[in-house]
Phi, psi and omega in degrees: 000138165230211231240129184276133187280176177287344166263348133317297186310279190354299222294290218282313146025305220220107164307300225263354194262142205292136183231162189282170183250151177230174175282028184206129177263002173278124167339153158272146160271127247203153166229163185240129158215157177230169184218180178276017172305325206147192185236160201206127160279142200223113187309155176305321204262346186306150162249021163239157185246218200266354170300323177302304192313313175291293183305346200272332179276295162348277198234078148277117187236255192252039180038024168226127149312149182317326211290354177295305118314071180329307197278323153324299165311291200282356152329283163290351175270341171324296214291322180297334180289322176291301163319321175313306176326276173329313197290308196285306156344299202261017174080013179305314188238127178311150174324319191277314168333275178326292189271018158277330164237057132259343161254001171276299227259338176285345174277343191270328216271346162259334154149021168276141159101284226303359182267023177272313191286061194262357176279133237258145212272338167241125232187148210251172176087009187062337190148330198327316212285314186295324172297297168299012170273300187297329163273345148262008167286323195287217021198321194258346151290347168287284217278008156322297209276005179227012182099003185266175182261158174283133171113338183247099182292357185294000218214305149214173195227140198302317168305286220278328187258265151023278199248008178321121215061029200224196182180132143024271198306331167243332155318271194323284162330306194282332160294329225260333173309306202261325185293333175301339156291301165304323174277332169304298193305287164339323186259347163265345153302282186306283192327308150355277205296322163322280192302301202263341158253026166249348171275342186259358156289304212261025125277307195301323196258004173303010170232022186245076172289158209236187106267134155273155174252124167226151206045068157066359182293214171228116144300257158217139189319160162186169172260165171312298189337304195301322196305316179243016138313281200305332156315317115003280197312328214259326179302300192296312209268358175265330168330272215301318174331306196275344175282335188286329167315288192322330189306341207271318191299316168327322184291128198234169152270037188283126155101015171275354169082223162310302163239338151147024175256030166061036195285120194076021166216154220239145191320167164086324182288346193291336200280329184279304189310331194258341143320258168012319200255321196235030144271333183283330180272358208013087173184109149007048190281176185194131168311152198262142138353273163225122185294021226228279198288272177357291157345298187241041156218150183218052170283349161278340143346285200301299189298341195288291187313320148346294195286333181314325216258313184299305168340296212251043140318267179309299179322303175335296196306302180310329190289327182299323151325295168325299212266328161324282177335286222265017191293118196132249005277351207230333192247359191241199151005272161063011195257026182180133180273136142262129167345156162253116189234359174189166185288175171251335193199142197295323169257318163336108143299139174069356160301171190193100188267153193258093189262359160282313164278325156301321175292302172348309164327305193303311172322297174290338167280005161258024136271316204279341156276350155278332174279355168297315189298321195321298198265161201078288185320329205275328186274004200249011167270149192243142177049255190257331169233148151282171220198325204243031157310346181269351170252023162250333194284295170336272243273299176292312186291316153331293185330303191293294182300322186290267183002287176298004194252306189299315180297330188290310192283351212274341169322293178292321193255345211209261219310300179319335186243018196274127168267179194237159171271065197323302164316280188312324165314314189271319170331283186322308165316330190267335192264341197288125198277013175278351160272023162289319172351290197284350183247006188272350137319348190197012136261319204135144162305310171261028136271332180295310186315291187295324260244303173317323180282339198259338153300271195308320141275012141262342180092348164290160202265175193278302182283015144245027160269327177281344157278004180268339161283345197068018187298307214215152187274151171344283196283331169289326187298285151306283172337275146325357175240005144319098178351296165309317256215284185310352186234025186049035177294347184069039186248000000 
């Protein structure tokens, strides 16, 4: 099925009420199901019901469905699989019950079904909405599978079978947990990849002297090979930052129930449910200490988003680099090309704009406004729950996923294809009165000062004013103005 708008759903409200005309006159075929609002016609063939239909009427928000986050679904289908597991262990549920919905949650955990997941991603409730979606999809794909119709809960029920032993309040966290866990592992791959192909530029450029700069000035020589080099590092050290976050995500609230004192679970389950839980997700979960305190805090949220937001810092920075380095061709910079991947301007000719690193930018600032959303949603929790999990959750899967797309295209698109100006590059060096630097040991302070002062206002190079003074001879001269030596290589 796919997602029914709020002016269907109205329609349906009412057998009698006026429905929009399609190119087909045949009645929709409809099941009734209720809640305690009432009772709501739901189409037949849908496998989610009528609690879904009221949140989908609820929160037209940002119009993408839970099925928009994939990695949510099988979130939630895990956990209900664990639970399934647990419960039939402590004899809560018969046998045929269990494995009907332990094979309804193993087809959505293979990518069946999510187009069932239509409730809106940011959603009022804590979560409520997205957990009962997730329990009559399980629940009407059960009684499919056991012979039943959809809708006749008598026979098993979304509450009472589902979500049995289980609560909101801990379903949701613990889904919300394992898909962040999954969009992490994705983001440190394209981090991977990232990182190595700015360490196989600062080999390809490890002779390619340069001047560094500081506060945009002329400084001192180094090669290109270093400049990106420290990129590669700074990317691997947001890498391990960001796997030591994830180490947080593990820790879940499963069987702690409503507010965490496990009310309506019978001893023993959280402990069986997260052993469950983490055979079926193979990944190294652990029960929260005290599940009371689990419930409502969401500092690892807070810290994770932390770590997102130094990821798409340091990203930031480099594209600001980038698009400096490649600046020109004739008026700027010039001391490196980015691919040419598209014209750049609707009246220029021949412009070539670095639009792979603006989008990165771009990128990064919508993380760094999500982790504002973050830190609000989590302070913005009250007693025992948070309330504003689903725009946290909204908030990390944006981060996350825009992050891996960014690191992946500036990779793919731009870093692999970056050339060096080489010439231009020693030009600069040769011409920069910051290589006065490299000789002021064995000139002097207040000779070098002038030798610097009298290069910039004539525009002459440095080694041939000193050698027109006589401090140093040709060959010494040559020697200390060596490429290795000017970039400290220990050559």
């Amino acid at each position: 099925m796919g997602f029914p708008t709020t002016a269907t759903a109205v329609a349906r409200d009412d057998a009698s009420a006026p429905t929009e005309s399609t190119t087909s006159t045949a009645p929709e075929v409809t099941r009734s199901e209720h809640d305690l609002l009432g009772d709501r016609l739901i189409p037949e063939d849908a496998y989610w019901g009528v609690h879904t239909l009221r949140a989908v009427e609820n929160f037209p928000i940002t119009g993408r469905p839970l099925s928009s986050n994939p990695h949510l679904v099988r979130g939630l289908a895990a956990v209900k699989l664990a639970a399934a597991l647990a419960n039939r262990e402590h004899g809560l549920l018969d046998a045929e019950r269990s494995a009907a919905i332990q094979a309804a949650c193993r087809e959505i955990l293979e990518g069946r079904l999510h187009g069932e997941f239509v409730v809106d991603v940011v959603q009022g409730g804590a979560g409520t909405s997205s957990n009962m979606n997730a329990n009559e999809v399980i629940a009407n794909r059960a009684l499919e599978l056991l012979g039943h119709s959809k809708g006749e809960y008598g026979a098993l029920h979304p509450n009472d079978h589902v979500n049995l032993s289980q609560s909101t309040n801990d379903v949701y966290p613990t889904a919300v947990r394992i898909a962040t866990i999954m969009g992490i592992e994705e983001l440190l791959t394209a981090l991977t990849a990232l990182e190595d192909s700015f360490a196989a530029k600062a080999t390809e450029f490890r002779t390619v002297v340069k001047m560094g700069r500081t506060q945009l000035q002329d400084a001192v020589p180094m090669t290109l090979g270093q400049e990106f080099a420290t990129y590669a590092v700074t990317i691997g050290e947001d890498r391990e930052r960001l796997r030591e976050a994830s180490g947080l995500i593990h820790e879940i609230n499963l069987g702690a129930t409503a507010i965490g004192t496990g009310l309506n679970a019978p001893a023993g389950y959280a402990e069986a449910a997260c052993r469950h839980l983490g055979e079926v997700t193979r990944l190294p979960l652990v029960t929260a200490v005290d599940l009371i305190e689990a419930t409502q805090d969401m500092g690892a949220f807070v810290h994770l988003s932390g770590v997102l937001k130094r990821v798409a810092v340091k990203l930031s920075k480099i594209c600001n680099d980038l698009r400096l380095l490649s600046s020109g061709p004739r008026a700027g910079l010039a001391e490196i090309n980015l691919p040419a991947v598209q014209s750049g301007s609707s009246i220029m000719p021949g412009k070539i704009n670095p639009v792979i690193p603006e989008v990165v930018n771009q990128v990064a600032f919508e993380v760094i406004g999500h982790d504002v959303t973050i830190t609000m949603a989590a302070e913005g929790g009250q007693l025992q729950l948070n309330a504003f999990e689903p725009i946290i959750v909204h908030s990390l899967h944006e981060s996350i996923t825009h992050l891996t797309a960014a690191c992946q295209t500036l990779a793919e698109r731009c870093v692999n294809g970056i050339t060096a100006n080489t010439a231009r590059l020693r030009e600069s060096v040769e011409r920069s009165i910051g290589l006065v630097t490299a000789l002021n040991p064995y000139l002097g302070y207040a000779e070098a000062t002038a030798i610097a002062q009298e290069a910039l206002a004539s525009g002459r190079g440095v080694a041939e004013l000193v050698l027109e003074r006589g401090l140093l001879t040709a060959d010494r001269l040559e020697e200390l103005l060596r490429p290795e030596r000017l970039a400290n290589l220990g050559a």
